[in-house]
N, C-alpha and C positions, 0 to 999 in steps of 0.2 A: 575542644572542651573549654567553656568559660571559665575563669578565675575561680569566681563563689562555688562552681560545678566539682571543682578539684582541691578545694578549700577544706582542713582538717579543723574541727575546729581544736585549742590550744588543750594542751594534755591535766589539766590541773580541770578542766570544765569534762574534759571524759571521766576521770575520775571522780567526780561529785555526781554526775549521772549515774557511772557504775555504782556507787554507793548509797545512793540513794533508798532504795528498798531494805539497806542493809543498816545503815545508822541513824540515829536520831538528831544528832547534834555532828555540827561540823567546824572546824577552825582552819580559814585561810589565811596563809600571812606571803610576804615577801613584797614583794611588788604590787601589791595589791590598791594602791593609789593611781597607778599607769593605765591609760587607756586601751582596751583592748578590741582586737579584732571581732569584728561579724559580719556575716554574710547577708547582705540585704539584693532580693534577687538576683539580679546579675555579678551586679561591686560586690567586694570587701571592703569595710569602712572602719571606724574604730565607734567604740563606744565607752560608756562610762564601764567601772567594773559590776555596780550594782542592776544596771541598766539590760548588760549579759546575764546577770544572775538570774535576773523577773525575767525573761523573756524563754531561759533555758527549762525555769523552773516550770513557767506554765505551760509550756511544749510536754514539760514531764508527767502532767497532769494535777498541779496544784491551783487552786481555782485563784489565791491572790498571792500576793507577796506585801506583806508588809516591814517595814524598816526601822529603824530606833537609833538615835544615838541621844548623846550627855542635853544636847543645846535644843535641839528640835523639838523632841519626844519622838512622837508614836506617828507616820503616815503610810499612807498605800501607797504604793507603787502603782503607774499605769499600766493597763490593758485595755484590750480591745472593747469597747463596753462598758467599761467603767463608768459610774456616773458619779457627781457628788453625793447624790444623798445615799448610795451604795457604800461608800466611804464612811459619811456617819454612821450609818446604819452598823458596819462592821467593826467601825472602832468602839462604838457604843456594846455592842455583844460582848468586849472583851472588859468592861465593865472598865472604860473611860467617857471623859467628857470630851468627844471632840467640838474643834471650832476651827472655821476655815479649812477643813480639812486636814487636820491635824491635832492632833491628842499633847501636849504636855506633859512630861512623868521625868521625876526623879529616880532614883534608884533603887527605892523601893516601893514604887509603883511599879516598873520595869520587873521586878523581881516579882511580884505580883502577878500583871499581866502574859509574862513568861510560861507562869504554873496556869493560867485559864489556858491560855493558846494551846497547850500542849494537848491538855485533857478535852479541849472541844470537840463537838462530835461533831459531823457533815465532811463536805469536802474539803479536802487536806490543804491545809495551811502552812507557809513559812513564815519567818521569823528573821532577818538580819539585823542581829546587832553591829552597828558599823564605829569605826570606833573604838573596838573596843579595851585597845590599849591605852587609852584615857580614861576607863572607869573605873580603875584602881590606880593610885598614888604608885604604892611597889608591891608588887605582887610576892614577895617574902615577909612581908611584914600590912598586913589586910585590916582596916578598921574591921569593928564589928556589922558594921552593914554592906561594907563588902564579901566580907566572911559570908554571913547570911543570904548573899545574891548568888555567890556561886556555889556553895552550898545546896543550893534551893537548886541551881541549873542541875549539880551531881545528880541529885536526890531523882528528879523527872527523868533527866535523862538513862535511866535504867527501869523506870517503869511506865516510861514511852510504849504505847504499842500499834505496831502498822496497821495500816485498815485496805483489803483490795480495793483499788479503784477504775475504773474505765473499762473497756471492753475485754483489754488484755487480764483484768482483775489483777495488777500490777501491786503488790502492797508499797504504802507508802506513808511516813510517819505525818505529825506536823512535826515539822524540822525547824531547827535552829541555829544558826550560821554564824558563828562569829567573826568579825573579821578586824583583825590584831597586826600590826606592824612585823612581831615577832612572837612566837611561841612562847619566849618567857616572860611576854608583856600577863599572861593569862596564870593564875596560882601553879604550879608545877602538879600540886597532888589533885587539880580538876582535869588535868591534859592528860598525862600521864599514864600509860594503864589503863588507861579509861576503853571499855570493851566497847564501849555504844559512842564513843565520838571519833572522828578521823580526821587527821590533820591533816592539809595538805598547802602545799606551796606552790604559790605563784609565782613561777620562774619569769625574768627580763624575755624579752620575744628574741626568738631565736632566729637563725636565719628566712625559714619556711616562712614562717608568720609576718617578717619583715618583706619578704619575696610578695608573700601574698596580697599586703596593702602597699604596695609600692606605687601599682600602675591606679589607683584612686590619688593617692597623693600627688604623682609626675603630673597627671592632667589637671592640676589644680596652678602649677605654674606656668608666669608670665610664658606666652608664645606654643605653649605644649599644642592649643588646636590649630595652627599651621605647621608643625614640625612631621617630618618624616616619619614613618614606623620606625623606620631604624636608628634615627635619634631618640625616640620615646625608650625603644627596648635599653638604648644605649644607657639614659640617664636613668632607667629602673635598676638599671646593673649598678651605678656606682651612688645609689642612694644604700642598696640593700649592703653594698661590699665597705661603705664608709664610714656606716651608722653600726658597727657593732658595738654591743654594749650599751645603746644606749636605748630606753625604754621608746613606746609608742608617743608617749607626750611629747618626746623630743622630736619626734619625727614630726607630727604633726607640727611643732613650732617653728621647723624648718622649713616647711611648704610655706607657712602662714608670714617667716623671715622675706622668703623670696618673694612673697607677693606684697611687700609693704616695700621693700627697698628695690623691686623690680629687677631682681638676678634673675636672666632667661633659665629656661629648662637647656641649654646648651651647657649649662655650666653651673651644675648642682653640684660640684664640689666646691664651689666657690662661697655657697649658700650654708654648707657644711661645714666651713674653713668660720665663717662668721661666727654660728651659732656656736661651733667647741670653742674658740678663741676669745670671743666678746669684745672684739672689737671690727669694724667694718673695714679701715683701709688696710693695706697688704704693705706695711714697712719696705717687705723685701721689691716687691716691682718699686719703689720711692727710690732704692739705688740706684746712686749713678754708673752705669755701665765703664763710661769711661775711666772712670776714677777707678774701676778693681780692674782694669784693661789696664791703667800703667800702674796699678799697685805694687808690681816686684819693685820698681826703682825706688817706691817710699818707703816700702817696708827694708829694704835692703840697707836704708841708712841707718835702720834701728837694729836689725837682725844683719850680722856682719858672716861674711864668712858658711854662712848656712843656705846658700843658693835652692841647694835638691829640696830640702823643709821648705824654703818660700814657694819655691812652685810646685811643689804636691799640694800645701794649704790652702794656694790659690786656688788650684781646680777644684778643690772642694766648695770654697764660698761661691766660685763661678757653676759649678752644680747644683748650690743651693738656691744662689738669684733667679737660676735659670727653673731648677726644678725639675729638672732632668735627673731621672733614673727613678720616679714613682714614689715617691719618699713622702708627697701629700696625698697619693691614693692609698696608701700602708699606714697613713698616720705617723710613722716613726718621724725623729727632728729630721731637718732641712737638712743637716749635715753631723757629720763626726769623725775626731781625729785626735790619735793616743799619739802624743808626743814625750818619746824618749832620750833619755841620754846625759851625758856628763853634767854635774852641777854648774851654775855660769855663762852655758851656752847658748842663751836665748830661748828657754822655750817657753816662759811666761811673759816672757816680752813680745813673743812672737804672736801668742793670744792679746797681747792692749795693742798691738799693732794692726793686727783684724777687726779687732774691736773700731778701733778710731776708723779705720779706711769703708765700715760699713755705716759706722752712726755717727759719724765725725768727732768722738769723744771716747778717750782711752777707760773712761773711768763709766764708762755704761756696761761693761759686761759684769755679769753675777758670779762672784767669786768664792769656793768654800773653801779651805783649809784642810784635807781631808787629816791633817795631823789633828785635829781637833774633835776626830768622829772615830778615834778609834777603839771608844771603851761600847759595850754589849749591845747597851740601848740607843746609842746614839742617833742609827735611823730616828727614834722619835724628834729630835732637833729638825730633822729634814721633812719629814713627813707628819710631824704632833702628835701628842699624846693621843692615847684612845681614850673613848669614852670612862669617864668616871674617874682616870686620873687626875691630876695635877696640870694645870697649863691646857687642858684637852681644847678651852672656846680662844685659844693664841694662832692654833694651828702650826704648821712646821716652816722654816726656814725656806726650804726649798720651794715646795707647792706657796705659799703665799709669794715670793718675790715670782715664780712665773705667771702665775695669775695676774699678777700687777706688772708685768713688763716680758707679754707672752714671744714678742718679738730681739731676741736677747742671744748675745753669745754667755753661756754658760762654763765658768770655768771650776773643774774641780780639781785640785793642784797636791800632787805628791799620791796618788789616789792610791799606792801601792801601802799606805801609812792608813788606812780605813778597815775600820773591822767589817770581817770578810761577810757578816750579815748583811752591810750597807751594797754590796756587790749585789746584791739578788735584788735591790730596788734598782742599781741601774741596769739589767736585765729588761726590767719592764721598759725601764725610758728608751733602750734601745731597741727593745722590741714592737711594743706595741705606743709606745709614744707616747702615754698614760700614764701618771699614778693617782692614784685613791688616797688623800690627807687622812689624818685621822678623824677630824668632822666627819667624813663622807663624802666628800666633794670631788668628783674626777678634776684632775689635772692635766691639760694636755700639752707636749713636749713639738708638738708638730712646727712651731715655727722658729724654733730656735737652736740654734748651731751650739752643741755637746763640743767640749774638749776636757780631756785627760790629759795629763803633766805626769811624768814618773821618771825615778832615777832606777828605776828595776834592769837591770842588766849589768850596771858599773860592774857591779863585786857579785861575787858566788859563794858562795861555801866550800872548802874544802873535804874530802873525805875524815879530818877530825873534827870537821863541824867549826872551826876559825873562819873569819872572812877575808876574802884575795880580791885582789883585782882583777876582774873577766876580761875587762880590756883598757889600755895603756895610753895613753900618746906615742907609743912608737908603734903602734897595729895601721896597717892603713886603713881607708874610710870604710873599703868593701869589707876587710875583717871585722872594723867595729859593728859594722850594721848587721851581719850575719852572726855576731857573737851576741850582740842583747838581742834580735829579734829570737834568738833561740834561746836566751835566759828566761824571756819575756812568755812565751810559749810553756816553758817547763814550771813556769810560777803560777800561771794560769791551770794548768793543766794536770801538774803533781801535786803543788805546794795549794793550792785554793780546791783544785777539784772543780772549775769554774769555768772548762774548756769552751761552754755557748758562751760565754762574754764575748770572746777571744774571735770565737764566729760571727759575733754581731758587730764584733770593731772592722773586720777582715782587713783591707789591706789597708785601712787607711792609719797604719803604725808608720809615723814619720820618727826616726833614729836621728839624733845629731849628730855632728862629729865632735872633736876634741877642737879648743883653739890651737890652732897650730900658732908658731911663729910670725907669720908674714901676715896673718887674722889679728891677731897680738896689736902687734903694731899699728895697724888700720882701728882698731877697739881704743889705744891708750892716743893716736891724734886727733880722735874723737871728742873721748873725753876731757884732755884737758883744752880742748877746744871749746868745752862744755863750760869749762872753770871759770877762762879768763873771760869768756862771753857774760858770763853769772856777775863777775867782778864788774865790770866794764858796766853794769848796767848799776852798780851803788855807785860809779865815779872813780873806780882807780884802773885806769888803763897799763897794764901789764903787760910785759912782754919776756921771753927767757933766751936765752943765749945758748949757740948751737950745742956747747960742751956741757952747760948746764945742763938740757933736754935730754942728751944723749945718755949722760949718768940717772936722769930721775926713768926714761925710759926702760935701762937695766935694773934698778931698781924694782919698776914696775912688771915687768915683763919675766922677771926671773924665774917664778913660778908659776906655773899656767895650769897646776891641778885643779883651780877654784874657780876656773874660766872668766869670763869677761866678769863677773862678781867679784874675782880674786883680784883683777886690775883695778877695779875702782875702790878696792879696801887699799890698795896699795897708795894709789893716787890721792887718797883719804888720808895716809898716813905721812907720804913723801913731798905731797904737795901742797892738798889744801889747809892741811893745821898749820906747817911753816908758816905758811902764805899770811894767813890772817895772825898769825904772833906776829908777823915781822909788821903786818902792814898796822898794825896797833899801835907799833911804836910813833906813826906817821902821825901829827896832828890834823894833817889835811889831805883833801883827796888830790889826785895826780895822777901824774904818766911814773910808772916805777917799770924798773929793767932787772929779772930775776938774772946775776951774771956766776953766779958759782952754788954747787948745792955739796953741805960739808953732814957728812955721817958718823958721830958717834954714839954715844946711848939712847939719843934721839938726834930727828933727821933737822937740820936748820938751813937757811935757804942765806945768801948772800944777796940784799936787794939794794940797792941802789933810786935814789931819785933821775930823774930825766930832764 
């Protein structure tokens, strides 16, 4: 059985068939701008929507179709047959002036012409108003020639009467079609109630329908007439499995993408990849392979002490480069990864350290605060106001920065600090890899690596509702990771009621551990490695003395609840305010030798010239 043989036609066009003999007036709305499927002998092709409408109607038995909106006026529609001066001829009976084939009319010529059409006698006529959420300003608040337009439609449309027509003696009104953006584009008390009009909605093409014009559009790209049956079926399969969501125009723009920039039919997700993204080269193949091949060792100089996190993160980005595990046939991001654990321990440093080793620049990934999103509405920041708010033509934070840098590590940092409404948008990004701004506009997540940041497991609740510590610096690493992964679990899952997040992160929960001591260490000859480098580059060549170091070390290192953060506040405190009081006192720059470090109600350094 051919294609068109087995071809349904779309359920919004059954029902206007079925109702046909039953209503006078009709209102389409939804999608109703999207090109739609029909069956022309063999193919399935798309067509316009007014274009299905004439063609369905005159099958139905209505001898024309004529069409209306604001700017045009008044023309026929073709048919078989049709001639120009059949055109005059009919526009003139409805007691207009045509020219060129077409009529001219304002609104209350339209409202006019409406009441002749209705009441003509002969073979049945329609009527599309197209448009016609344009022909009132707001439909709550209606000039008086508005008023009077629809008005005039209520009034006919209830003393409409069918007439049998054709062999079947089928009754059939002249009908009226409106077709409106949205149902409340149209007065609520002409829609509403209304016994003699039927509303119906043109739903986005569904699987079926996208199945059905699949194999018209595959043989339209580069190579499809040398390709295998079984490459043609293949690339049917991941046009129809790719494109959810997205109307018939967009399909056909994607054939029309591949045949303008020459992506073979081999690789219509690539053609896919273009069209949601809106840009042509692919960032992620631009990586250097080798460069995330010896990335532990770079990243290990910034992320100290956290081995297991660096190579779980790694396989992630080497999954993303690679593309490995389906994640661009799903649509969902490239990658994803909830990192947990003590405050201080690298896990936002661990995201600018990915960040740099994929786009050579720390300061390119997208970072939100989720402490800053956690009152009701906040989603709107992220995703924009809705229509008719405040701020609605800004759009949201989030959807604008991926639009503009679709290629992007995405950080959203403390995420456990975000009201729990903001969670059901990242649902979508990890699901389906999409959000909707409040414009309207789909946004797509598919090329960009998702990370979460959270201290959720540190501390618990006790049975009086106070807060404890879940896990210590003296738990070992297996305890700590088995104690938040399961705080982590029970916040998701009791405390949110939020268990699919939880499924859509799955394992990729990377736990830190605690600085230990001998991490400590390795953190504090870092940093003030960092210092005298810092110094050294205004001209004062520094240096400290063994007993010096050793006490600003115990200093530094005493407390390790505030992790590698808590050393560099210490080192902030112990070293570099000293440093520059002392070195203030200096009229000029030089070699100076830090040789004794003296602690009373503040810390002061004993420096020396060289």
């Amino acid at each position: 059985m051919s294609t068109a043989e087995s071809f349904q036609k779309p359920r919004w066009l059954r029902d206007l068939c079925r109702f046909l003999p039953l209503k006078s007036q009709f209102v389409l709305t939804g999608s109703v701008r999207d090109l739609q499927a029909r069956a022309l002998g063999e193919t399935v092709t798309t067509d316009t929507l007014n274009a299905v409408l004439a063609a369905t109607l005159l099958e139905a038995g209505y001898s024309d179709v004529i069409i209306y909106d604001i700017v045009t006026g008044f023309r026929v529609l073709e048919r078989p047959g049709l001639k120009p001066a059949d055109v005059d001829r009919l526009l003139a009976g409805l007691g207009l002036t045509p020219a060129g084939g077409r009529a001219p009319a304002g609104l209350d010529l339209f409202s006019i012409t409406m009441e002749r059409l209705v009441a003509k006698d002969g073979p049945p006529l329609a009527l599309i108003a197209d448009f016609a959420s344009r022909l009132v300003q707001r439909s709550d608040a209606l000039s008086a020639q508005e008023h009077q337009l629809f008005s005039r439609a209520l009034v006919i449309g209830q003393t409409a009467q069918a007439r049998p027509v054709g062999p079947a003696r089928a009754p059939l009104f002249n009908s009226i079609i409106w077709i409106a953006d949205k149902e409340g584009d149209l007065p609520d008390w002409f829609v509403i109630n209304n016994a003699r009009l039927r509303h119906i909605p043109v739903s986005v093409p569904d699987r079926t329908v996208r199945r059905a014009i699949a194999p018209h559009l595959i043989r339209t790209f580069p190579g499809a007439r040398t390709a295998s049956a079984d490459m043609l079926r293949g690339a049917e399969d991941e046009l129809v499995d790719d494109t959810e969501g997205l109307q018939l125009v967009d399909l056909n723009a994607i054939a029309q993408l591949a045949r303008s920039e020459n992506v073979s039919v081999a690789d219509v997700g690539e053609a896919i990849r273009r069209y949601k993204v809106g840009v042509t080269e692919d960032s992620w193949k631009k990586i250097e392979r080798a460069r995330i091949a010896s990335g532990s060792a770079e990243i290990a100089k910034r992320v100290v002490g956290q081995t297991h996190a660096v190579t779980h993160m790694l396989d992630i980005v080497k999954r993303a480069a690679t593309g490995i595990g389906g994640g661009r046939r799903s649509g969902r991001p490239r990658g994803v990864a909830f990192l947990a654990g003590p405050t201080g321990v690298g896990k936002t440093e661990l995201a600018k350290a990915v960040t740099e080793l994929l786009f050579g620049d720390e300061t390119a990934y997208i970072r939100f605060d989720m402490s800053e999103f956690s009152a009701e509405h906040a989603d709107q920041r992220l995703l924009g106001a809705p229509p008719g708010y405040v701020g609605y033509d800004v759009g949201g934070e989030l959807t604008n920065a991926i639009r503009e840098k679709p290629f992007s590590v995405v950080l959203f940092d403390e995420i456990e600090k975000a009201h729990p409404r903001i969670l059901d948008k990242f649902l979508q990004i990890l699901d389906d890899g999409v959000l909707t701004s409040g414009r309207g506009d789909r946004v797509y997540f598919s090329e960009a690596l998702i990370v979460f940041t959270s201290n959720l497991g540190i501390f618990s609740s006790s049975p009086d509702g106070t807060r404890v510590a879940n896990v210590t610096p003296d738990h070992s690493f297996a305890e700590v990771r088995e104690r938040v992964r399961s705080e982590i679990d029970k916040h998701f899952k009791l405390v949110l009621n939020r268990p699919e997040i939880l499924n859509r992160i799955g394992e990729n929960i990377i736990v830190f551990d605690f600085i230990r001591p001998d991490v400590a260490d390795q953190i504090f000859e870092m940093m003030i490695s960092s210092v005298f480098a810092d110094a050294a580059s205004l001209g004062y060549q520094v240096t400290i003395s063994d007993r010096a170091k050793a006490d600003l070390k115990r200093l530094c290192t005493a407390d390790l609840s505030n992790g590698g953060r808590g050393i560099r506040n210490q080192i902030e405190a112990h070293l570099i305010n000293p440093l520059a009081r002392g070195l203030f006192g200096f009229e000029t720059q030089g070699r100076y030798a830090i040789r004794d470090i003296e602690t009373n109600d503040s810390t002061s350094l004993v420096i020396e010239t060289e």
